[in-house]
N, C-alpha and C positions, 0 to 999 in steps of 0.2 A: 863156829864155836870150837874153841881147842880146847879139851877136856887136860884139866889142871892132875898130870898122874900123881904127883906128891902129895895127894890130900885127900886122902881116900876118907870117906865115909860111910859109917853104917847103918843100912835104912832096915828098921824092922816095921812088922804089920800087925797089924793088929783087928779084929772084927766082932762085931755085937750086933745085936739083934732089938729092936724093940718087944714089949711084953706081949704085946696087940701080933704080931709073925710069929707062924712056928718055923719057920725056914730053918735048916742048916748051913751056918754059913760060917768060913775060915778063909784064912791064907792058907796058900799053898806051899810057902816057904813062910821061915819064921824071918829071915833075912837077908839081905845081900849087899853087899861091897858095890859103889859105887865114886868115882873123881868126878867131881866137876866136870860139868860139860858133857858129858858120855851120858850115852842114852843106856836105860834100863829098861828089864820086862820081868813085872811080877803078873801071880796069878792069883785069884781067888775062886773057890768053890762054893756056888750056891746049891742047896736041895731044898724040895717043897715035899716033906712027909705026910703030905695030906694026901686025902680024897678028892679033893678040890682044885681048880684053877687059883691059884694067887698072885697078886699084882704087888711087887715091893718096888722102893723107891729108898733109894741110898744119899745119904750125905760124909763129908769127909771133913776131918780136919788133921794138923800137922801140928807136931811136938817135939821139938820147943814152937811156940807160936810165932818167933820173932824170925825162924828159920823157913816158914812157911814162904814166904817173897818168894824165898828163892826155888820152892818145889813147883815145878811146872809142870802137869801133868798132859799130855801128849792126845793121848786117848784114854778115856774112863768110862765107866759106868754109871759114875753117879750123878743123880739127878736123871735119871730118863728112866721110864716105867719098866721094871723087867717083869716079864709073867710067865712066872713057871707052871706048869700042866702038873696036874696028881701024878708024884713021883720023879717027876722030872729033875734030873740034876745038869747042873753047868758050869763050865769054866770062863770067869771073866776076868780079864786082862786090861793090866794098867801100865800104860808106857810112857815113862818119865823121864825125865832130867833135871838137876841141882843146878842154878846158872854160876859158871864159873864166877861170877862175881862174889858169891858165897864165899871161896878164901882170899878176896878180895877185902872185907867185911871183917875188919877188929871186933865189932860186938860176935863173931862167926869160932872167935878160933880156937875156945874151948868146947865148940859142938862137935864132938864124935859123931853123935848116934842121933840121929831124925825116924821119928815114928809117924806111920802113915796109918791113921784110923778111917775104918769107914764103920759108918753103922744104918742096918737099914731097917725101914719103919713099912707099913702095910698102907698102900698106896688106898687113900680117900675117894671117895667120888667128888670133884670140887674143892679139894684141899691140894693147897699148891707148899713145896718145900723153899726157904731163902734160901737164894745162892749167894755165897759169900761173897763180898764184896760191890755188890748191887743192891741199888735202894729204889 
């Protein structure tokens, strides 16, 4: 993969919480500069302000939608159970890359800016989350 230097793009983060979690949850950064092909590392901070054990479960999606193809995420979080302990706070890491195909891609070439949302919900007993792109 030979990251495309002329084509820099800017990925911000973004993070919400469902009603049902009291979790605290952000990015770490608001954003960072990223070429094609070149691998990235963002950060996100969870806390569980409770008294309690809580189980949350994350989903994502990417903005513009038609730019998502191209965001491949490496390693993530989302979708697997995290359980935070009463008080407990953590750093989770998402390592990505844009596939150089992206300034390949005429519908691509007025996209600057890709926003990576994640948002996480309080994990069910027996409630399972879609993953995108699976039926």
């Amino acid at each position: 993969m030979i990251p495309v230097k002329d084509r820099i793009v800017k990925v911000t983060f973004n993070a919400d919480v469902h009603a049902s979690l009291q979790w605290n949850f952000r990015p770490q950064q608001t954003e960072i500069y990223v070429a094609p092909g070149e691998t990235a590392l963002a950060f996100y901070k969870a806390k569980n302000p409770t008294d309690k054990p809580v189980i949350g479960i994350s989903t994502y999606n990417v903005v513009p939608f038609e730019a998502g193809q191209y965001f491949n995420k490496i390693q993530c979080f989302c979708f697997e159970e995290q359980r935070l302990n009463p008080q407990e706070e953590v750093d989770m890491p998402v390592f990505f890359f844009i596939d150089p195909e992206f300034a390949e891609d005429p519908k691509m070439a007025k996209v600057d800016v890709i926003t990576l949302s994640y948002t996480f919900f309080e994990a069910k007993e027996g409630h399972t989350l879609p993953v995108p792109g699976f039926n």
